[in-house]
C-alpha positions in Angstrom: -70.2 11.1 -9.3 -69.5 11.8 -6.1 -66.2 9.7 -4.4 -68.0 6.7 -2.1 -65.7 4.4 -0.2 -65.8 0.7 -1.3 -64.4 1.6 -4.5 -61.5 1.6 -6.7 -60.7 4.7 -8.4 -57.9 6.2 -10.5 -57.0 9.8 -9.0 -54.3 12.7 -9.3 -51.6 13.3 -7.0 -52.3 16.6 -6.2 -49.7 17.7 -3.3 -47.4 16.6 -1.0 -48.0 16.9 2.6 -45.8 16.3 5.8 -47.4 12.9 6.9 -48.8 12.2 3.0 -50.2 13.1 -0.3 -53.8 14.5 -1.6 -55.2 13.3 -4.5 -58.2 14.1 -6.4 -61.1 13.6 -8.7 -61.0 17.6 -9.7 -63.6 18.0 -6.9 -63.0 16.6 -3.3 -59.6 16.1 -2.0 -58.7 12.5 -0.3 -55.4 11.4 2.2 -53.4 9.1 0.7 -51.3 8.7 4.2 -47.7 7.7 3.2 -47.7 4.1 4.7 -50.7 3.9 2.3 -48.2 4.3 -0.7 -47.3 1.0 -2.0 -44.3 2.8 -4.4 -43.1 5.9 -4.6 -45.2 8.7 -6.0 -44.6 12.2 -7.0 -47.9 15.4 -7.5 -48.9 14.9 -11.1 -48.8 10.8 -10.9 -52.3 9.3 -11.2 -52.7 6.6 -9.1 -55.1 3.2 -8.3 -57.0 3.9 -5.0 -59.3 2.1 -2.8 -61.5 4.3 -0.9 -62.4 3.6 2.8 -63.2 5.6 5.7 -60.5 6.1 7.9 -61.4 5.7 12.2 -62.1 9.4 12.5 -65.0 9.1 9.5 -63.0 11.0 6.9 -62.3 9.7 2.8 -59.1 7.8 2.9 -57.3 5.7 0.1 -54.8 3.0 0.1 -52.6 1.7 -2.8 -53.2 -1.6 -0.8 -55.4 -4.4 -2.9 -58.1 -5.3 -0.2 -59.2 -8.5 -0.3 -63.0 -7.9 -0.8 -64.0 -5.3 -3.6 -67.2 -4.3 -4.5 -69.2 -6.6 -7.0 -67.3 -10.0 -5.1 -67.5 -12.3 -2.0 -64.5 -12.9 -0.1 -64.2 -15.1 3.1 -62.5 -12.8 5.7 -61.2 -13.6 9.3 -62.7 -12.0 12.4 -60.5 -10.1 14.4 -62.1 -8.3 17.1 -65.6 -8.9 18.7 -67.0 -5.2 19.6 -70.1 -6.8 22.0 -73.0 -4.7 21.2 -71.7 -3.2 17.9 -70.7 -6.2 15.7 -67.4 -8.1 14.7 -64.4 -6.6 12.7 -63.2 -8.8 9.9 -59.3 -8.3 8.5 -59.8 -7.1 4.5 -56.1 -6.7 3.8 -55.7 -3.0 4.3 -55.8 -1.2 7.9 -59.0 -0.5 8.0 -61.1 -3.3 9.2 -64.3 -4.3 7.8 -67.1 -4.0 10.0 -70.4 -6.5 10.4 -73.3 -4.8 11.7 -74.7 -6.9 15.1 -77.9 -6.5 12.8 -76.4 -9.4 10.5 -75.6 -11.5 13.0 -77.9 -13.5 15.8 -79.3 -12.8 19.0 -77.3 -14.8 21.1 -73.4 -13.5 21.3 -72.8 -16.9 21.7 -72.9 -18.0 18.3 -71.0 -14.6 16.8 -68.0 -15.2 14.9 -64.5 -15.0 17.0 -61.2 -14.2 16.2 -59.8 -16.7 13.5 -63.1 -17.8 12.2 -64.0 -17.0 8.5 -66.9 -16.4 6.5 -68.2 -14.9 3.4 -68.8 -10.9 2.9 -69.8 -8.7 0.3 -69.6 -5.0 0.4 -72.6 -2.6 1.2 -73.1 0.4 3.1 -75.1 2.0 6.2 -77.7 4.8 6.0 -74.9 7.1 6.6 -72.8 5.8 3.7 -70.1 4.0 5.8 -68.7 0.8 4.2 -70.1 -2.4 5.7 -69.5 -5.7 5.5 -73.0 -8.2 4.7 -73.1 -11.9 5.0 -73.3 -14.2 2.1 -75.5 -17.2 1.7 -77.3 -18.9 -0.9 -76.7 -19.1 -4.9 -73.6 -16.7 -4.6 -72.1 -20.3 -2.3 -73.5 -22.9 -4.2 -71.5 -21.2 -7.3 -67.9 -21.1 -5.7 -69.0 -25.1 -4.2 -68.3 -27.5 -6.1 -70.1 -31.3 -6.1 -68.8 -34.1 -3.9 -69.1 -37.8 -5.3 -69.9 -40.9 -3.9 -66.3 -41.7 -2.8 -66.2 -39.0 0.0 -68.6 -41.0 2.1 -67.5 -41.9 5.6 -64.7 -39.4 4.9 -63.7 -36.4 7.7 -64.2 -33.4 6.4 -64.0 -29.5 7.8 -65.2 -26.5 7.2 -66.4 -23.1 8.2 -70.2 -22.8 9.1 -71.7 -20.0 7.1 -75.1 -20.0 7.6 -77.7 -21.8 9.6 -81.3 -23.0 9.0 -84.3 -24.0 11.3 -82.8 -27.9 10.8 -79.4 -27.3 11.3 -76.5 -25.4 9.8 -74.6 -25.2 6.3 -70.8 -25.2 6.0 -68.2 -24.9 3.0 -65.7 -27.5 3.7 -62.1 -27.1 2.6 -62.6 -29.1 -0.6 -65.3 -26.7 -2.0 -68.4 -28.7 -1.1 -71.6 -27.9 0.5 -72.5 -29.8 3.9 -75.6 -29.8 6.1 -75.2 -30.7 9.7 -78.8 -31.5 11.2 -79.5 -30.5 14.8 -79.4 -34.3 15.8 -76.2 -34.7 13.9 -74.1 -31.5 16.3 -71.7 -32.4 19.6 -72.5 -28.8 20.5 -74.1 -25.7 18.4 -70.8 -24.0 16.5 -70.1 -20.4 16.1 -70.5 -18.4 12.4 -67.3 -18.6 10.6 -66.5 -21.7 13.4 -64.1 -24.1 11.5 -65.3 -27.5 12.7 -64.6 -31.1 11.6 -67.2 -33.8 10.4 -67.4 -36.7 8.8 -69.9 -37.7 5.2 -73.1 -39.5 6.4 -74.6 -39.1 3.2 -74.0 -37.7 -0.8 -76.9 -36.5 -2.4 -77.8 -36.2 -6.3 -77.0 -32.5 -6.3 -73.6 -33.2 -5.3 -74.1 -31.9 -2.0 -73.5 -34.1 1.9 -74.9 -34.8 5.0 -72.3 -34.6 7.4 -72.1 -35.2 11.2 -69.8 -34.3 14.4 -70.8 -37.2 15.8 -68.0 -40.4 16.2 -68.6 -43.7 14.2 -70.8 -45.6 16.7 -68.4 -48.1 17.6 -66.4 -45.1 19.1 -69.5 -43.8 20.5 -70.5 -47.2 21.7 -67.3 -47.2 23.5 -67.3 -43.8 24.9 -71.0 -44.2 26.4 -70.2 -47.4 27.8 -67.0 -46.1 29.6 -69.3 -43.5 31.3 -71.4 -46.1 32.4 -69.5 -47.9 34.2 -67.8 -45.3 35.5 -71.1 -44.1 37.2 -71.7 -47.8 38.9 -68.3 -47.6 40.2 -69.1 -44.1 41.6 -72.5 -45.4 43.0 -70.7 -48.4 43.9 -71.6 -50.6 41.7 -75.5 -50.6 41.3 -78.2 -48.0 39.6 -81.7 -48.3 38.8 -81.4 -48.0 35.7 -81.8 -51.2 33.0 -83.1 -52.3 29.6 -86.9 -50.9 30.3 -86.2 -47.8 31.8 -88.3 -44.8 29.9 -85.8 -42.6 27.9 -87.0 -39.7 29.1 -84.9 -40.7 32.4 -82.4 -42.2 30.5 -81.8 -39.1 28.7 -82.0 -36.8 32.3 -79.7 -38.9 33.4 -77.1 -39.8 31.2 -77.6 -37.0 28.1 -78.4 -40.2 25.4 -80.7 -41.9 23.4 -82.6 -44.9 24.8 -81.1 -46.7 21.7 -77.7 -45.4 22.5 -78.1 -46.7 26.4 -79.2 -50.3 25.5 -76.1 -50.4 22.9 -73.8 -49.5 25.4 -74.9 -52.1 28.1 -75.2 -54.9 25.6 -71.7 -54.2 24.8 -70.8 -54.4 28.8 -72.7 -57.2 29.1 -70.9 -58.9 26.5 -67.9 -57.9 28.2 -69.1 -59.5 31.3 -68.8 -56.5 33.1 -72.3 -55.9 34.1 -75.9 -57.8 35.2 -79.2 -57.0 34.9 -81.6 -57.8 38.0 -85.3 -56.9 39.0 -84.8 -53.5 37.1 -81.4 -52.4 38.4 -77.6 -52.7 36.8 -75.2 -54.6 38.6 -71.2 -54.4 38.7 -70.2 -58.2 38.4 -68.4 -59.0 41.4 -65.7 -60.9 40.0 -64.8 -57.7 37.8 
């Protein structure tokens, strides 16, 4: 069989050269550049290889252990973002391992940036180059393991590895499986992002429902805070109240009508505000 980068192979040292060695199967010669050699080696020695292609193309091997072989899954780190090409992830040897812009989405937005993580297997191009593809599915759910009941409320992170029409799946650090709905996101994260959460729900399966949101007594703070900051920079008065449609209350302030009436009970119980003929008030004495 022909030598294929991507895999590990046992091959003779064949002859020295000024910057290396050659070693061989008994039919095609491969570099085995001498910062490649992890020990000393001598033509006649058989050694471990793992076959990549070096930056001009060419059949190059390393004594290095990479961190992703063929057959296994492997969460590597991004390292460089080539727009238009794809994203090179570190695989512990110097060649970097290359995702295709084909396995990634549309908008550059969401690609994976330097220091985020997610999980690759090995394949190949049309051309026979070595290429990294995204994982997802079963091959996850067997490296998870199940969360129980006394995770909930807890903060979690993870890295976001895959994302759905509803929302997005992580790994967190402890080995479980989390969905983040839509609703449930501060702002859309990246592939391989490594984001915090916290456990809104653990289902049967052992899996969570988790949230970027804060508790809503924090978030019942922070939208009340905004509030009033906006009467104070309208001094003092807006036309907004109780009955106004959400549909304005959302133009205007980015919220829920739910989360709009929380936040002015909670400044009304504070004696901060007043409510009059369908505007908010500043209390004067305040």
């Amino acid at each position: 069989m022909d030598l294929k980068p991507g895999y590990t192979e046992k091959l003779k040292v064949v002859r020295k050269a000024d910057f290396g060695f050659f070693i061989s199967d008994g039919n095609t010669d491969v570099l085995l550049h001498e910062r490649e050699a992890t020990e000393p080696i001598e033509v006649g020695d058989e050694v471990e290889v793992f076959l990549y292609h070096d930056h001009q193309g060419r059949l190059a091997a390393t004594m290095e252990k990479p961190f992703l072989q063929l057959g296994e899954i492997a969460w590597l780190e991004a390292v460089e973002v080539k727009t238009g090409h794809g994203v090179f992830f570190h695989n512990g040897i110097s060649r970097d391992l290359f995702l295709s812009m084909d396995e990634l989405p549309y908008d550059r937005g969401m690609w994976p940036q330097p220091g985020d993580k997610l999980p690759l297997s090995l394949t190949w191009d049309k051309r026979g180059r070595l290429m990294g593809k995204l994982v997802k599915g079963e091959p996850i759910e067997k490296q998870s393991i199940k969360a129980t009941a006394e995770v909930m409320n807890q903060e979690v992170s993870g890295y976001v590895y895959h994302f759905l029409d509803e929302g997005a799946l992580l790994l967190t650090d402890e080995g479980y499986i989390a969905f983040l709905h839509n609703d449930e996101m501060v702002e859309t994260p990246r592939y391989g992002q490594h984001i915090q959460t916290r456990v809104q729900f653990v289902r049967e399966d052992g899996r969570i429902n988790v949230t970027m949101m804060p508790k809503r007594s924090e978030q019942q703070d922070e939208d009340a805070d905004r509030i009033y900051a906006f009467l104070q920079e309208r001094g003092g008065s807006m036309p907004y109240w109780d009955k106004t449609p959400p549909e304005d209350i959302e133009l205007r302030f980015s919220i829920s009508k739910a989360k709009f009436k929380r936040a002015l009970g909670k400044l009304m119980k504070e004696k901060k505000i007043e409510q009059r003929d369908g505007w908010t008030h500043l209390k004067q004495d305040k």
